[in-house]
N, C-alpha and C positions, 0 to 999 in steps of 0.2 A: 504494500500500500504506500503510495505517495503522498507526502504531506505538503501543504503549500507553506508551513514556518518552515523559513534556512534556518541554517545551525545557530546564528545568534538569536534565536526566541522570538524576532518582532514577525510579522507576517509583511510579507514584501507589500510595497503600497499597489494598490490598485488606480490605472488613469483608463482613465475611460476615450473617447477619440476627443470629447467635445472640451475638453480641460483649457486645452491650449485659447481654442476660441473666448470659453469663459474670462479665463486671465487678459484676455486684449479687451475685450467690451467693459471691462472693470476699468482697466487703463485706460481705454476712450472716456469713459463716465469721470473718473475724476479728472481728464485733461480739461475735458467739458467744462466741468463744474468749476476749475483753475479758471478758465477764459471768463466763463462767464461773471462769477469774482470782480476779475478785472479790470472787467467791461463794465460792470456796475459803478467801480471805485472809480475810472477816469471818467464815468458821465457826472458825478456827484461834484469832483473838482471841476469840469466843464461849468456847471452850473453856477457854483460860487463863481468860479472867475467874469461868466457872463453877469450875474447880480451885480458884482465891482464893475463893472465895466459901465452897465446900464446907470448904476450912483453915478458913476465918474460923468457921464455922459449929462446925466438931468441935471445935477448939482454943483458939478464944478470942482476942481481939485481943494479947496479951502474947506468948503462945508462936507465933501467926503471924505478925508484926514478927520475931521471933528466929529463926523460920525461913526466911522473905525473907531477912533481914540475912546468915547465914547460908553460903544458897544464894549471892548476891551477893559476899560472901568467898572463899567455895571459887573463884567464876569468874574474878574477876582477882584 
């Protein structure tokens, strides 16, 4: 009778065909999930910079310096 434990006691692993597939769709999923990260973080800065830009643009460089300075007071 044949046994499937080798000599060292653990039972050899078992892979099936579709393993290899498994482990790359994991690896797409978190590459994904990295970009999309991202993409969230540089539209969030996009944002703020356009808000400064739009101050800068209605208000003028004096009154939007004093409302930075401001905002930056109120927070700490």
């Amino acid at each position: 009778m044949v046994s499937d434990v080798p000599l060292g006691g653990k039972p050899a692993p078992c892979y099936d065909g579709d393993l290899k597939e498994r482990t790359m769709s994991a690896s797409r999923s978190d590459i994904q999930t990295r970009i999309a990260g991202r993409a969230l973080f540089a539209a969030a800065i996009l944002c703020v910079v356009a808000a400064g830009a739009l101050l800068w643009a209605r208000y003028g460089g004096a009154v939007f310096n004093d409302m930075i300075l401001a905002g930056l007071a109120w927070c700490f």
